[in-house]
N, CA, C and O of each residue as an XYZ file, in Angstrom:
520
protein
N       7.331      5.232    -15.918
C       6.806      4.515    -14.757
C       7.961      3.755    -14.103
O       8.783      3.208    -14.839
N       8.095      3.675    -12.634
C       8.829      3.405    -12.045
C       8.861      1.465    -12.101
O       7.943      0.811    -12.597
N      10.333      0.746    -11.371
C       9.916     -0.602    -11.529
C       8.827     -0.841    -10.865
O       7.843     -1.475    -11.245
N       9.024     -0.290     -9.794
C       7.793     -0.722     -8.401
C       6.142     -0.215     -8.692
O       5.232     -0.716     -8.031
N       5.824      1.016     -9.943
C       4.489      1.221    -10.329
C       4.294      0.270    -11.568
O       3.162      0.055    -12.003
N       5.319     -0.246    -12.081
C       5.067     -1.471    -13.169
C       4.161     -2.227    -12.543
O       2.978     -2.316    -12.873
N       4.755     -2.858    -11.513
C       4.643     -4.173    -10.502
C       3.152     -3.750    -10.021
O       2.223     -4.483    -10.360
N       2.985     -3.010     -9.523
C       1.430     -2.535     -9.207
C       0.427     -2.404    -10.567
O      -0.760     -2.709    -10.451
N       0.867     -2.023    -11.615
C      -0.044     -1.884    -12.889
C      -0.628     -3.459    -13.341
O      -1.602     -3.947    -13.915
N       0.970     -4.013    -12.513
C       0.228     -5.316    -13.435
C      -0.536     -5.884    -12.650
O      -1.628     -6.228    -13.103
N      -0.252     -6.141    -11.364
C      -1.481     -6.700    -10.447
C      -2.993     -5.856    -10.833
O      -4.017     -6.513    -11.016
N      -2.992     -4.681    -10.907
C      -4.228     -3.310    -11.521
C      -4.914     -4.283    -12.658
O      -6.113     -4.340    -12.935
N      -3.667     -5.147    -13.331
C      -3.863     -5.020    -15.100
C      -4.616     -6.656    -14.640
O      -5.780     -6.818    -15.006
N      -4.118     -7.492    -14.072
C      -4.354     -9.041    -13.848
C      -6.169     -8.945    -13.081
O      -7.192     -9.559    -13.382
N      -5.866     -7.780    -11.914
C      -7.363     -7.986    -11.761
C      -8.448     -7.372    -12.078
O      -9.552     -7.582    -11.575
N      -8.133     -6.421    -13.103
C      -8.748     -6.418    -14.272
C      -9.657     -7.310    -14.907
O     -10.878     -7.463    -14.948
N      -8.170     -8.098    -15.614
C      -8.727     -9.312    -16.138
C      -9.902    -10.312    -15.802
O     -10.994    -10.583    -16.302
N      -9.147    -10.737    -14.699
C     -10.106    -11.282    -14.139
C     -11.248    -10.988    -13.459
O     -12.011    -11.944    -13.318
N     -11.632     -9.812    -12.935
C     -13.049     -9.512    -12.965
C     -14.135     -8.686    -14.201
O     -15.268     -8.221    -14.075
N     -13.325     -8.753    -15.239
C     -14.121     -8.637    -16.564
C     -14.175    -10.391    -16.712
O     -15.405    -10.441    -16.735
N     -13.966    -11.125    -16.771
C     -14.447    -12.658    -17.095
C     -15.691    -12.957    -15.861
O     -16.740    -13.511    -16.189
N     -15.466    -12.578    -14.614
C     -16.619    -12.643    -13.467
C     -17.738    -11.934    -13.740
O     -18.786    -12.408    -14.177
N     -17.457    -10.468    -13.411
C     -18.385     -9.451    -13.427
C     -19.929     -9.315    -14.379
O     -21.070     -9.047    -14.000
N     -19.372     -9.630    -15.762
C     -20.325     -9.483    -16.404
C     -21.993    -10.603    -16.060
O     -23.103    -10.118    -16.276
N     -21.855    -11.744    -15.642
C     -22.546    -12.814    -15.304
C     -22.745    -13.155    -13.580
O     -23.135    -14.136    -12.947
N     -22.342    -12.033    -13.287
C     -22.400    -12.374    -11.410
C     -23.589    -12.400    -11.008
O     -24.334    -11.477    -11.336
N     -23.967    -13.245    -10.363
C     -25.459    -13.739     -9.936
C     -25.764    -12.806     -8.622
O     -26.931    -12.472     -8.416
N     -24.542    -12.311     -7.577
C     -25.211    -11.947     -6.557
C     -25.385    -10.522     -6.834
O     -25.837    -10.052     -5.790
N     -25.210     -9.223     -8.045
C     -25.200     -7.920     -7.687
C     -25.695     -7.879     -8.897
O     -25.313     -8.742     -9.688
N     -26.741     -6.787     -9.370
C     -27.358     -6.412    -10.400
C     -26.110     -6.529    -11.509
O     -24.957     -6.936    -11.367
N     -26.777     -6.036    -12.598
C     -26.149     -5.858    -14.115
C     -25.644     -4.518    -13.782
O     -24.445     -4.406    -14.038
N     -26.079     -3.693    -13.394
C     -25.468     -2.277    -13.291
C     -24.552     -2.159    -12.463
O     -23.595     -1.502    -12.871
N     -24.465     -2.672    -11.135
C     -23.673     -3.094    -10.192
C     -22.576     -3.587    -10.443
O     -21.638     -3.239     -9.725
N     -22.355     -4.468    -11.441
C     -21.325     -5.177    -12.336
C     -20.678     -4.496    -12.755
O     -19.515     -4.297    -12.405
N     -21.392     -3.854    -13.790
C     -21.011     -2.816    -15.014
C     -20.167     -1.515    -14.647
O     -19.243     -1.038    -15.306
N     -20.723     -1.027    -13.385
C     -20.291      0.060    -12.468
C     -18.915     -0.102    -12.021
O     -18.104      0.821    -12.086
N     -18.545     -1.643    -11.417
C     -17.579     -1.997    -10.829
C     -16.762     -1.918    -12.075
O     -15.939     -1.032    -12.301
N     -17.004     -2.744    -12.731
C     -15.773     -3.380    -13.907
C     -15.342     -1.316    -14.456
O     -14.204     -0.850    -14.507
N     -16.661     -0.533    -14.767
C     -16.114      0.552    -15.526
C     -14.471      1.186    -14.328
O     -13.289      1.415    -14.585
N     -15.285      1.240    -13.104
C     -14.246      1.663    -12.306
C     -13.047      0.956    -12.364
O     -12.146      1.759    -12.606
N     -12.696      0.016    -12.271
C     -11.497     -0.780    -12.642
C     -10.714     -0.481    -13.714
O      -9.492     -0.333    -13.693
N     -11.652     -0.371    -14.922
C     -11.438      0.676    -16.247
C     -10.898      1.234    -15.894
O      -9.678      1.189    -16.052
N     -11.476      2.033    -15.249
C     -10.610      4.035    -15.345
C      -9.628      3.673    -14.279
O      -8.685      4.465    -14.259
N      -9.565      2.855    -13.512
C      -8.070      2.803    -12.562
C      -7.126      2.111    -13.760
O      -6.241      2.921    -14.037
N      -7.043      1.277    -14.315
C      -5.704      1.005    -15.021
C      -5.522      1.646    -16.191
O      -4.549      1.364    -16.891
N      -6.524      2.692    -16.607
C      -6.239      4.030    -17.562
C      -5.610      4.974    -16.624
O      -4.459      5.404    -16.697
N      -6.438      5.226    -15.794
C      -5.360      6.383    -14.979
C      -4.343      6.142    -14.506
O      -3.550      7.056    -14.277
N      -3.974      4.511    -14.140
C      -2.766      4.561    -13.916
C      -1.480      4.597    -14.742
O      -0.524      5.227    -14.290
N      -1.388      4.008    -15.850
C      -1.246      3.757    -17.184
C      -0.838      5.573    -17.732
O      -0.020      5.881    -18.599
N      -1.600      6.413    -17.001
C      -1.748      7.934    -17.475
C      -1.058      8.717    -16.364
O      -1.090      9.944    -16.268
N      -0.408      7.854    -15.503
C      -0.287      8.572    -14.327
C      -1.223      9.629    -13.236
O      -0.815     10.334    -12.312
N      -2.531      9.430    -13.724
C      -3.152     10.290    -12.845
C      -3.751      9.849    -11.680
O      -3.828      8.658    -11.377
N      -4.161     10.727    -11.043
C      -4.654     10.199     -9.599
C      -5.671      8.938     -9.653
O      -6.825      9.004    -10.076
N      -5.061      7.830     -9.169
C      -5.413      7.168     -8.829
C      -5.607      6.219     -7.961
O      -6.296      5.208     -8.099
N      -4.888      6.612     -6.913
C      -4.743      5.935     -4.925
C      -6.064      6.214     -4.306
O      -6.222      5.498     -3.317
N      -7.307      7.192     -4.598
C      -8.406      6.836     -3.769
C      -8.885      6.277     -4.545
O      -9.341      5.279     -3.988
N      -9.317      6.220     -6.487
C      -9.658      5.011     -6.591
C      -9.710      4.000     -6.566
O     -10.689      3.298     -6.820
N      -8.292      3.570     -6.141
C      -8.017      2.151     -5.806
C      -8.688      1.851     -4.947
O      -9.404      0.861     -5.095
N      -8.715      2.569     -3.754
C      -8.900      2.200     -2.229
C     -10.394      2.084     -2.547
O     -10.809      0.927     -2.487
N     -11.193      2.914     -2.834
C     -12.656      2.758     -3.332
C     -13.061      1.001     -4.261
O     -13.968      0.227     -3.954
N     -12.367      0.885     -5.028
C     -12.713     -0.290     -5.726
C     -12.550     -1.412     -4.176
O     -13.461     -1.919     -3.522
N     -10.976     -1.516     -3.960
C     -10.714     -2.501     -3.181
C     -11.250     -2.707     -2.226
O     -11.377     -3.901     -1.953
N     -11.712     -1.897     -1.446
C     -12.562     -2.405     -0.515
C     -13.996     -2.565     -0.735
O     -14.538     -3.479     -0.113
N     -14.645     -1.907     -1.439
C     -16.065     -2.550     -2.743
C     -15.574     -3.654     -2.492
O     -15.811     -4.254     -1.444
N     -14.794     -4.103     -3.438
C     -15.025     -5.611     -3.451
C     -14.948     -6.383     -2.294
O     -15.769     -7.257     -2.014
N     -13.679     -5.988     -1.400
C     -13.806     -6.724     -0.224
C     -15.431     -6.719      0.455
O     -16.078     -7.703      0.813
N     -15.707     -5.730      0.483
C     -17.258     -6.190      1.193
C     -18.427     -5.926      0.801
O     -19.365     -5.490      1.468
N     -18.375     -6.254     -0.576
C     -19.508     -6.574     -1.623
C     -19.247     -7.674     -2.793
O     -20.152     -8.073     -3.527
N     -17.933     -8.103     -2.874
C     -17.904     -9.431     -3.698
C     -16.773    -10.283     -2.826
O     -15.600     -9.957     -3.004
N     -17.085    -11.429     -1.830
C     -16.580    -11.724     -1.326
C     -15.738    -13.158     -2.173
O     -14.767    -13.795     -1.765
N     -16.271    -13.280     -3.039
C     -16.109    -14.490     -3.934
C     -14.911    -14.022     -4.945
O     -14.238    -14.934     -5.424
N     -14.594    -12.696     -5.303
C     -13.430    -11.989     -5.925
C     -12.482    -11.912     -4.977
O     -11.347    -12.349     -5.171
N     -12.883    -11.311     -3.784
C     -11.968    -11.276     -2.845
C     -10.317    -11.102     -2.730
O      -9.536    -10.174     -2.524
N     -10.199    -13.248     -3.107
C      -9.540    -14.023     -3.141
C      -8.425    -13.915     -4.086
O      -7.369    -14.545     -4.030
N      -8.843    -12.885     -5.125
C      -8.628    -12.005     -6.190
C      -7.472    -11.319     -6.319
O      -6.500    -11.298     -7.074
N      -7.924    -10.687     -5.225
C      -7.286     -9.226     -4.850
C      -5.975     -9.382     -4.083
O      -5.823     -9.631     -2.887
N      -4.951     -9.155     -5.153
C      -3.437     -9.456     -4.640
C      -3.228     -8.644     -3.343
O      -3.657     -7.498     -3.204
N      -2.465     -9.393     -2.309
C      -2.451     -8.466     -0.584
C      -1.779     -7.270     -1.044
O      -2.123     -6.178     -0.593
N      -0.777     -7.381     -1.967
C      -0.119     -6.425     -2.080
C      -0.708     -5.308     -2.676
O      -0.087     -4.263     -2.482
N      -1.851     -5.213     -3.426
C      -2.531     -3.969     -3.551
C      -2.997     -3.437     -2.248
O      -2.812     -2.220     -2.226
N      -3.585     -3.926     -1.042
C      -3.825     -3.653     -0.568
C      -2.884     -2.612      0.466
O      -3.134     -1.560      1.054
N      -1.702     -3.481      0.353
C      -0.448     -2.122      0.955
C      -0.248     -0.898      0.010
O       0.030      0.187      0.522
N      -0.375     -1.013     -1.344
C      -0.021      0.302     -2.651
C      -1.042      1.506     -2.168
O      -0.884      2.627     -1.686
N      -2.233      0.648     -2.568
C      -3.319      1.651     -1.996
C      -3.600      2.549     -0.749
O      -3.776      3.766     -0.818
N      -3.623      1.763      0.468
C      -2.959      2.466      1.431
C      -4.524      2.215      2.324
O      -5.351      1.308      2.424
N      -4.360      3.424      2.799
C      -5.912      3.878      3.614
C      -6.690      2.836      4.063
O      -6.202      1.836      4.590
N      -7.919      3.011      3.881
C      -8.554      1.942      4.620
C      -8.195      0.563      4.236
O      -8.228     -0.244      5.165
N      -7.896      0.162      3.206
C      -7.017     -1.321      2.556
C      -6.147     -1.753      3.718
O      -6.076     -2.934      4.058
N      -5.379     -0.618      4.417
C      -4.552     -1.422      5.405
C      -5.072     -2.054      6.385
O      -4.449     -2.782      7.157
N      -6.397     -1.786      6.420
C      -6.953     -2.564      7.995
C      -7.131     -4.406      7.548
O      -7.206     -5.460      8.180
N      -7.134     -4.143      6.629
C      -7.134     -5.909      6.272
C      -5.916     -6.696      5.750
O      -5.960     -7.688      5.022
N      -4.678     -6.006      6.309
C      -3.360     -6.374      6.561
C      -3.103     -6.645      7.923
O      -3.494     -5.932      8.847
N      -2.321     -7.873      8.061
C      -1.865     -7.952     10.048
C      -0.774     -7.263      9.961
O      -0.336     -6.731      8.940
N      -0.086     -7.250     11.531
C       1.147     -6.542     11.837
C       2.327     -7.051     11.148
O       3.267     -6.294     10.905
N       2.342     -8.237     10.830
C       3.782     -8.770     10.378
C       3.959     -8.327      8.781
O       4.961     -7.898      8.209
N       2.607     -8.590      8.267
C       2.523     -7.959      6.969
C       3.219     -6.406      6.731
O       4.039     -5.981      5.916
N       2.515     -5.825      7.792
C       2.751     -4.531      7.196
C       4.003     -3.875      7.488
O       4.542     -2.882      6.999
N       4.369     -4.770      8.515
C       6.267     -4.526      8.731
C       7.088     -4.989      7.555
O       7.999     -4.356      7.020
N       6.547     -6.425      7.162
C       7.138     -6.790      5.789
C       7.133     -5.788      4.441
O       8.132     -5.519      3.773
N       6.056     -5.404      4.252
C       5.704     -4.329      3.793
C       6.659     -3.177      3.514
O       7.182     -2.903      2.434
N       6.815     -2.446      4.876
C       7.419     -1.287      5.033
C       8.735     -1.893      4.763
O       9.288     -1.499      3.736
N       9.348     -2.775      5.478
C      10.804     -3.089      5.188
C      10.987     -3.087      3.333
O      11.643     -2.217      2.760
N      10.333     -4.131      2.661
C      10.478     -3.432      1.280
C      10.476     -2.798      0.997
O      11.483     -2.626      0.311
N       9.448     -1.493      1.033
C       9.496     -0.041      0.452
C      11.209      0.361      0.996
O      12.240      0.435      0.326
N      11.028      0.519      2.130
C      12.894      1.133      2.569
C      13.921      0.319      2.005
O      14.842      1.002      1.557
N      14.131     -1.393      1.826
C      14.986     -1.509      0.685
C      14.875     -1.405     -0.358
O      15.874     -1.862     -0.914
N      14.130     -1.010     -1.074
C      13.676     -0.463     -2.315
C      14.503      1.034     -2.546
O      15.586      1.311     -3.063
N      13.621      1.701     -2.011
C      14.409      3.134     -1.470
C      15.540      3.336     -1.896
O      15.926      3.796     -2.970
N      16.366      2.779     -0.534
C      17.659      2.351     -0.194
C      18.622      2.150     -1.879
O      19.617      2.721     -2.326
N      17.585      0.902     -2.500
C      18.921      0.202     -3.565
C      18.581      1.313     -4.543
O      19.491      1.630     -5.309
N      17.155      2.109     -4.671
C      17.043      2.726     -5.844
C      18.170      4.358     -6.279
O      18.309      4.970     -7.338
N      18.818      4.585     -4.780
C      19.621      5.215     -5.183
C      20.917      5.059     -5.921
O      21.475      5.780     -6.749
N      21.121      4.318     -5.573
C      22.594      3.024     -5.986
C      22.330      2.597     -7.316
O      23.153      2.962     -8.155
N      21.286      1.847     -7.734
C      20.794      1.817     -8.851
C      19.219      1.676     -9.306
O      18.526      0.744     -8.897
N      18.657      2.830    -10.311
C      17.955      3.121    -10.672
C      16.769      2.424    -10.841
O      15.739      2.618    -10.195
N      16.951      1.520    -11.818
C      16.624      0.086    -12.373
C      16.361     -0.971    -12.048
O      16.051     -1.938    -12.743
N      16.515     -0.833    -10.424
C      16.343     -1.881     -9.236
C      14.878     -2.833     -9.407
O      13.845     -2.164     -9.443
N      14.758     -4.046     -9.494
C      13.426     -4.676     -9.291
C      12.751     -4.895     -8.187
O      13.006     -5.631     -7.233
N      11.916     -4.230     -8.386
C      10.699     -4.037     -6.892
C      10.267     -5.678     -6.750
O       9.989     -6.130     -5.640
N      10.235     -6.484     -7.906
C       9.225     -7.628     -8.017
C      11.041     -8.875     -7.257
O      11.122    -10.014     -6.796
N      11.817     -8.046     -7.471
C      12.662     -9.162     -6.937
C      13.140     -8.465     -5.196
O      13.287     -9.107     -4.155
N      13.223     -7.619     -5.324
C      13.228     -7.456     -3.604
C      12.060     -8.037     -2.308
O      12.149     -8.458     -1.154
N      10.814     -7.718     -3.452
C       9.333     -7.880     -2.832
C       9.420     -9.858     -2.827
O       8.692    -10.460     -2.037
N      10.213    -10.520     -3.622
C      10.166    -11.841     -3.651
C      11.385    -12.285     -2.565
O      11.185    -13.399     -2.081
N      12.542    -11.645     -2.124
C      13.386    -11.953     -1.588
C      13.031    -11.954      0.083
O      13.474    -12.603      1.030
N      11.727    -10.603     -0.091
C      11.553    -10.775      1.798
C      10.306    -11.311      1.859
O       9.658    -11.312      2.905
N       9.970    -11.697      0.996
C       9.097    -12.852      1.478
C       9.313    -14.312      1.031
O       8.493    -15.178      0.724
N      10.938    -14.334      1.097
C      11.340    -15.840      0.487
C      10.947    -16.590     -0.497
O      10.950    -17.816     -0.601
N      10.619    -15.800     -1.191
C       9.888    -16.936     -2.655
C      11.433    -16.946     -3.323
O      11.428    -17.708     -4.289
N      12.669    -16.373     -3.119
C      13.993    -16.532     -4.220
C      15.079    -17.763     -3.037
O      16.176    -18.175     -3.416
C-alpha cells in the first residue's frame, strides 16, 4: 500500500471507529439501518486493507451518511471526500478542490524522486498545518 492509501485507510480505519461507538444505539434510524451501515463500513476497510474495489463503496457509504446521518457528518474527514471522488465532490468548494488537486500533482511529482514520500506531510504543508 502506497503512503497516500495508508493515509486514506486510516481516516477509512478512524471512521470506522467511530461510527461503531454511534451506530449501534442511534435513535434516529432503525437497528437494521445501523447494522447495514456499520456492516458496509466493514467491508470498505476489509477491502481496502485487501486492495479490492473499493471507490464506489466509499462514495455509497459517504454520502449515506451525509444525507441520512447528519449528526456523523461532522465525522467524515473532507479529505475522504476528495479520495472517493464522484458524487462526494459536490460537497467540496472550489478552493478545496484546487487544494486538493495541487497535492495529488505534488505528490506525483516528489513520488518519482522519491518513493517513500509522505502524502500526510505534503497534504499538511498545503494546507499550512507545518
Amino acid at each position: 500500500m502506497t503512503k497516500r492509501n495508508d493515509y486514506y485507510f486510516q481516516l477509512c480505519a478512524e471512521l470506522h471507529e467511530h461510527c461503531a461507538k454511534i451506530l449501534p444505539n442511534h435513535p434516529a434510524h432503525s437497528e437494521e439501518s445501523n447494522t447495514e451501515l456499520l456492516d458496509k463500513i466493514s467491508r470498505l476497510t476489509d477491502s481496502f486493507a485487501k486492495s479490492d474495489d473499493y471507490i464506489a463503496l466509499g462514495q455509497d457509504i459517504i454520502t449515506h451518511i451525509i444525507s441520512h446521518y447528519p449528526d456523523i457528518t461532522p465525522q467524515v474527514h473532507r479529505d475522504l471526500l476528495w479520495f472517493f471522488g464522484g458524487d462526494c465532490l459536490h460537497y467540496l468548494g472550489d478552493d478545496e478542490l484546487q487544494r486538493y488537486q495541487a497535492i495529488e500533482e505534488l505528490y506525483y511529482e516528489q513520488c518519482v524522486e522519491t518513493p517513500e514520500v509522505s502524502y500526510r506531510n505534503i497534504r499538511a504543508q498545503q494546507f499550512g498545518l507545518h
